[in-house]
C-alpha positions as CSV (number, residue, x, y, z in Angstrom):
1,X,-73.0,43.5,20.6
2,X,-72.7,42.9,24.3
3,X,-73.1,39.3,25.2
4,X,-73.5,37.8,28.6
5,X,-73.1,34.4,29.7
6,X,-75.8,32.9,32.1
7,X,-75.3,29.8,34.2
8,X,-77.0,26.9,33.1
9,X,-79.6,25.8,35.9
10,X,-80.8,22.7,34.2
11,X,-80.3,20.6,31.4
12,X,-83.6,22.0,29.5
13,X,-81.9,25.3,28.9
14,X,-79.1,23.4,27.6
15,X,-81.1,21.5,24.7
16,X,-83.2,25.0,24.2
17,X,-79.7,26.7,23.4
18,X,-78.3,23.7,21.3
19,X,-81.7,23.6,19.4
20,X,-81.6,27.4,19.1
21,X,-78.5,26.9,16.9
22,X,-78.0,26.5,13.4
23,X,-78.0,22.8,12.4
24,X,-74.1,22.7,11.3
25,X,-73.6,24.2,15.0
26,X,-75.6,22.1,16.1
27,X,-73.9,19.1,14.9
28,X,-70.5,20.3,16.1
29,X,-71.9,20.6,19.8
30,X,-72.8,17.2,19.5
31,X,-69.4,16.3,18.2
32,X,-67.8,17.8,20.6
33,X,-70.6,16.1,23.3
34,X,-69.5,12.6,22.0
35,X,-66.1,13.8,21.8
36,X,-66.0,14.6,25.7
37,X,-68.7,11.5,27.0
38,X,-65.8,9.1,25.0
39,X,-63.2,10.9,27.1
40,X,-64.4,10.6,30.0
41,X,-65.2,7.0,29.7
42,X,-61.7,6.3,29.2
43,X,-60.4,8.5,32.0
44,X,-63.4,6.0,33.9
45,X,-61.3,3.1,32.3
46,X,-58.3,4.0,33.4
47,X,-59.5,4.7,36.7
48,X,-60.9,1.3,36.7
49,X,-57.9,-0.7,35.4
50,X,-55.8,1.1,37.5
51,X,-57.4,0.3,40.7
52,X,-57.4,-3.4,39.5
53,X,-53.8,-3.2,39.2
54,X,-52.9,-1.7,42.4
55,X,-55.5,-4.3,44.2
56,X,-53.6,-7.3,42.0
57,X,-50.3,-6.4,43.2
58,X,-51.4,-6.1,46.5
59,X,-52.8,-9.6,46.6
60,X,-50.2,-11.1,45.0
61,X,-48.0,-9.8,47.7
62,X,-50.1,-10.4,50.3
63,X,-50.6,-14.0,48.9
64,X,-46.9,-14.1,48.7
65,X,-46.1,-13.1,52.3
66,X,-48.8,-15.4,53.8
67,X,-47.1,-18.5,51.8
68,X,-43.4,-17.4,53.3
69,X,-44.9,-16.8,56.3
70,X,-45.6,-20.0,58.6
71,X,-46.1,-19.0,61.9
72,X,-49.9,-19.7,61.2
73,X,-49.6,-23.0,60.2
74,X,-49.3,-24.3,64.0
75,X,-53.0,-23.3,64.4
76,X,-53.7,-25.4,61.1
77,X,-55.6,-28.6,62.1
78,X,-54.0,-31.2,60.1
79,X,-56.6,-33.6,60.7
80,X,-59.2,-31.4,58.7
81,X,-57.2,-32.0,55.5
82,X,-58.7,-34.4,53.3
83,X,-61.9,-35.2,55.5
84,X,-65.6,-35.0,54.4
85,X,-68.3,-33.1,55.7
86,X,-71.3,-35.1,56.1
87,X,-74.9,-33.0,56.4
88,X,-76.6,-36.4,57.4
């Protein structure tokens, strides 16, 4: 039997295929669908969390630097601290 593989064009000939097969083989292409989606949503996850953590550290360091650093505080106006803002 000579079989030949033909690129999938859309996702129709996909479900045609998986409904051409028999329902146990069926099932397992949809175990193995879920299998992969779950996988990929944690790769996603991780993706996710990592960033999170990278932009975390970076503030924290940043947040860290800016209170060592004090060479900005001269252009703090000290009379702004405690004062209200009235929209009268």
């Amino acid at each position: 039997m000579n079989m030949q593989t033909q690129p999938i064009q859309n996702i129709n000939q996909v479900i045609g295929y998986i409904q051409s097969l028999p329902i146990n083989r069926q099932q397992k292409m949809i175990d193995w669908i879920n299998v992969f989606q779950s996988e990929i949503e944690k790769d996603e996850m991780n993706a996710n969390q990592n960033f999170f953590e990278l932009w975390q550290n970076w503030h924290d360091k940043s947040e860290m630097f800016l209170d060592d650093d004090n060479s900005w505080a001269d252009t703090k106006d000290r009379n702004d601290i405690g004062r209200e803002v009235s929209f009268e």
